[in-house]
N, C-alpha and C positions, 0 to 999 in steps of 0.2 A: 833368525833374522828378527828384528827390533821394527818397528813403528810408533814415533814419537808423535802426537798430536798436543797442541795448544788447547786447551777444556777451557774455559775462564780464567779464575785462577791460577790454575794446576798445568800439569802433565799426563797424558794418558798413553800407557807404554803397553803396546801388544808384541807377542814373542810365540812365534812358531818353530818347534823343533822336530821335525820326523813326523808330521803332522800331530804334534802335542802341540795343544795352547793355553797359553798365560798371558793377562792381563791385570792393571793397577790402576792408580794415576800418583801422581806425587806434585807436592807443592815446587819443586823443581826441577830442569830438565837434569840437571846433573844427579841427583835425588834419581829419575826414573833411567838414565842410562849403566847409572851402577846397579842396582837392583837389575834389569835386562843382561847385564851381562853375568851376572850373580846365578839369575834363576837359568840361565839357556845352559852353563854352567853343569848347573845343578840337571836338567832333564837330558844332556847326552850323558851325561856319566848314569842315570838311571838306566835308558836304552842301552847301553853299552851292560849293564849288570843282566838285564834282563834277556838276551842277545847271549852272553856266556852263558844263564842257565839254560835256556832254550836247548845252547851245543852241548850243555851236558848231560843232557836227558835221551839224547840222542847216540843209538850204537851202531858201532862200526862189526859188519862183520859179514 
């Protein structure tokens, strides 16, 4: 989920995923909504890597 705030300026764009957080600002909002959907993106496909090694470290038996 994204949060877009007005800064002077700029934009300032926070991003929580799985309880991961990221934050920027950008001289525009379309500038900080592509970037938000870039990096949220980018941090469930890490959860998701990290999630498979976890089940593979793990034995059945």
């Amino acid at each position: 989920m994204a949060t877009f705030r007005k800064r002077g300026n700029g934009w300032r764009v926070e991003i929580c995923v799985d309880g991961e957080r990221d934050s920027t600002t950008f001289d525009s909002k379309a500038e900080a909504q592509a970037w938000a959907d870039k990096r949220s993106t980018e941090l469930r496909r890490a959860q998701r890597v990290q999630t498979t090694k976890e089940l593979g470290q793990k034995t059945l038996g």
